[in-house]
C-alpha positions as CSV (number, residue, x, y, z in Angstrom):
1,X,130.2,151.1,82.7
2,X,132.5,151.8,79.5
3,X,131.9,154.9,77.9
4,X,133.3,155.1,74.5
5,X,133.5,159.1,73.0
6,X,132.4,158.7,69.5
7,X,134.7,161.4,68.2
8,X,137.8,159.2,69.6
9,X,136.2,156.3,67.1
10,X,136.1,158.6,64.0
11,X,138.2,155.9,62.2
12,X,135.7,153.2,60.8
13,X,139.1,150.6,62.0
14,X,138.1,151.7,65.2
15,X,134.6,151.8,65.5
16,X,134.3,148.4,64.0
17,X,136.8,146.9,66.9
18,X,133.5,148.7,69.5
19,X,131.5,147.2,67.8
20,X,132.9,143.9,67.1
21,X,134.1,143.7,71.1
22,X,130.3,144.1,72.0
23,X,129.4,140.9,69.9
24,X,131.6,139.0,71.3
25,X,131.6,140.1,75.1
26,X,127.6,139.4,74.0
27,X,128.4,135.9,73.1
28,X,130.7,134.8,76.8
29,X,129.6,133.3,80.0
30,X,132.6,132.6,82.2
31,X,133.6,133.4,85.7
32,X,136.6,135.1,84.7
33,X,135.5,137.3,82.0
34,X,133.1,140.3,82.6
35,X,129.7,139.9,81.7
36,X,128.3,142.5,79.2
37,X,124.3,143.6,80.3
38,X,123.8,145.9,77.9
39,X,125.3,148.3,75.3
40,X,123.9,151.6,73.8
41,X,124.5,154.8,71.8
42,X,123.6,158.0,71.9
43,X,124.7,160.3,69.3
44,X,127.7,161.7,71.0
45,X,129.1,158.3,73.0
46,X,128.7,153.9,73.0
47,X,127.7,152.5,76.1
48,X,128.4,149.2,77.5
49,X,126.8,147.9,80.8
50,X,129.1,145.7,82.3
51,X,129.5,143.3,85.4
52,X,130.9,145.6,88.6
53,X,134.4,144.4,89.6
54,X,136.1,146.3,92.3
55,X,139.9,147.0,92.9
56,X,142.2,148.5,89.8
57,X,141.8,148.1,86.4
58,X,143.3,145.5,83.8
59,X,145.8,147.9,82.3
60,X,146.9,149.4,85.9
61,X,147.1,145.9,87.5
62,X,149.1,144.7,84.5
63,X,151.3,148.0,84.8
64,X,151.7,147.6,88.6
65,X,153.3,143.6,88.1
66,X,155.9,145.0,84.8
């Protein structure tokens, strides 16, 4: 699960990237890419329901190989 803080996305730049990144995670089927269940909001936070993938993160396993 992705939780997004809603006060972090008080930029409407940034809140249209959320939103625009759940349309298009919505739109892909591939083995290689995370699959997107579901996404919701409540009024403090965005969530996004995403395919379980064990080990570390994109960002720390790109960090780890620099």
């Amino acid at each position: 699960m992705k939780i997004y803080p809603k006060y972090k996305l008080n930029d409407a730049t940034k809140r249209k990237s959320v939103l625009r990144e759940i349309q298009v995670m919505k739109k892909f089927e591939h083995p290689n890419i995370i699959k997107l269940y579901d996404s919701f909001e409540t009024p403090k936070e965005i969530y996004l329901i995403q395919e379980y993938v064990s080990g570390v993160s994109l960002y720390q396993y790109i960090k780890n190989k620099s």
